[in-house]
C-alpha positions in Angstrom: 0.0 0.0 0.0 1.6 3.4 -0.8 2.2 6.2 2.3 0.3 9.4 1.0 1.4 12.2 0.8 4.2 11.3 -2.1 6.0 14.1 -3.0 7.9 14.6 -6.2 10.4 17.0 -6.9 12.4 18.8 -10.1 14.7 21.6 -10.3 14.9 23.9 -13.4 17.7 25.9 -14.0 17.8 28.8 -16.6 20.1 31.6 -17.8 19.0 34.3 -19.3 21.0 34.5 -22.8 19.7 31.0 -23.4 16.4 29.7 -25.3 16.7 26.4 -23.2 16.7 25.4 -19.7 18.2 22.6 -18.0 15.5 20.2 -16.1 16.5 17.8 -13.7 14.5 15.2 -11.4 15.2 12.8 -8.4 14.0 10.0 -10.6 17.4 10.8 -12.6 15.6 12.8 -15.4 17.7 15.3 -16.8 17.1 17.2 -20.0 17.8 20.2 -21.8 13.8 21.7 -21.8 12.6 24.4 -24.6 9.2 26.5 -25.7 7.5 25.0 -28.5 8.9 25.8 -32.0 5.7 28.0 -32.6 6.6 30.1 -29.5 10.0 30.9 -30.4 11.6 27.6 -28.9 13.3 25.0 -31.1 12.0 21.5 -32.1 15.4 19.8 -30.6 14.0 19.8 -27.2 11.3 18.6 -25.3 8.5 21.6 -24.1 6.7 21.8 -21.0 3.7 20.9 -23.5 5.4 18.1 -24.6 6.1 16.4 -20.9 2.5 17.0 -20.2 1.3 15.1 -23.2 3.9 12.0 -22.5 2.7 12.2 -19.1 -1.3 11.5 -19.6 -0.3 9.0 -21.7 2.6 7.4 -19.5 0.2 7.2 -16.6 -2.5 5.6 -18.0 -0.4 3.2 -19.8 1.2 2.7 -16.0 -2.2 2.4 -13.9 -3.5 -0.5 -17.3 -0.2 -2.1 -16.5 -0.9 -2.2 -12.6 -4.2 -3.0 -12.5 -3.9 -5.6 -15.2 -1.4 -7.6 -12.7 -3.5 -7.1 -9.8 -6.2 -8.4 -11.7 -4.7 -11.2 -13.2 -4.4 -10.2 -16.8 -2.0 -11.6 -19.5 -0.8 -9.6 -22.3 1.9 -9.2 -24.4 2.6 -5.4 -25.1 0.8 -2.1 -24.5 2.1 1.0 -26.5 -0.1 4.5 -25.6 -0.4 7.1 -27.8 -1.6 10.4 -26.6 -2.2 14.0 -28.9 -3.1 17.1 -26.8 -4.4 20.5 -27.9 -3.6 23.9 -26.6 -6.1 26.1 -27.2 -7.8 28.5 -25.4 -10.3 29.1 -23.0 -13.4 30.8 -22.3 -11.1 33.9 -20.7 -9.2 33.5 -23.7 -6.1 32.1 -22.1 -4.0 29.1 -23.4 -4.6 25.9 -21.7 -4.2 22.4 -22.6 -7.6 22.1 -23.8 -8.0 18.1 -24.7 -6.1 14.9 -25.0 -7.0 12.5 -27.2 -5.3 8.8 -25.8 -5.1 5.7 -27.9 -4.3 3.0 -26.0 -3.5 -0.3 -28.1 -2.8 -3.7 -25.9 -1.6 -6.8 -27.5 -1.4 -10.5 -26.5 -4.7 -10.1 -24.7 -7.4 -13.3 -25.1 -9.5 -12.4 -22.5 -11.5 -9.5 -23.7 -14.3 -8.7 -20.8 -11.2 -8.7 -18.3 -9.1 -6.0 -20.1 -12.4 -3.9 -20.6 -13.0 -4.2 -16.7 -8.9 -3.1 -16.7 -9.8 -0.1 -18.6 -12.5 0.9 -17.1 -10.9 1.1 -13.6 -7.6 2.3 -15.2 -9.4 5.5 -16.7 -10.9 5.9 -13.0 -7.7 5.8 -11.3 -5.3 7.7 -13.4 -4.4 10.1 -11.2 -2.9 12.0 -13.9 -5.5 12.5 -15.7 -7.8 12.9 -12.6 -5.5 15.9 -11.8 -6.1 18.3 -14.7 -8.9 19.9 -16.1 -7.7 19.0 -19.8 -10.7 16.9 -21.7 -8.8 13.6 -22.1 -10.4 11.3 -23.6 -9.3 7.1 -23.8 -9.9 4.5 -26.1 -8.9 0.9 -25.8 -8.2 -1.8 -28.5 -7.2 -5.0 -27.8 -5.9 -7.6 -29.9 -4.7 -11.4 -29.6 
């Protein structure tokens, strides 16, 4: 059983004659970070928008792959795919307005137990259950 609170923590570290900032995490992450090419940043480094997109995806491919073992459920591969729009709001300011996440799971032969799997993953993503970005999932599984 996990000990809540968890905390998680990054440092970011910037100069100002530089486009790119240096991101580093306890979990050994370290990356040079950048705006998105269409605000002035480059297309060599990872964005804030990109991290947040690979991160609704990573966690609900995480929470499938922990509630499948927990529920007993064989499979050979998962691969997520997640695409995320900024747009913006009713106040006119950007936000990450939706996700779209394809979730595709191989190997799987018992098909009403990876829909159960889904279903609770989608409820559990904590992730996703922390933004107010529309994410929407689908799941496709195949033998």
């Amino acid at each position: 059983m996990v000990d809540y609170p968890v905390s998680f923590n990054a440092k970011v570290e910037a100069e100002e004659s530089s486009k790119t900032w240096r991101l580093n995490t306890e979990e050994n992450l370290e990356t040079e970070m950048s705006t998105p090419e269409e605000f002035g940043g480059d297309s060599e480094n990872p964005s804030p928008e990109d991290l947040f997109n690979a991160s609704l995806a990573s966690c609900m491919v995480a929470t499938f792959k922990v509630t499948a073992q927990r529920k007993g459920l064989d499979y050979s591969n998962i691969e997520g795919k997640c695409e995320t729009q900024l747009d913006r709001n009713e106040e006119g300011r950007p936000v990450m307005k939706r996700s779209k996440i394809n979730i595709k799971v191989e190997g799987v032969f018992n098909k009403d137990l990876a829909d159960e799997v889904a279903k609770i993953s989608e409820k559990n993503c904590f992730i996703h259950n922390s933004v107010e970005t529309d994410v929407k999932t689908s799941f496709e599984f195949t033998e």
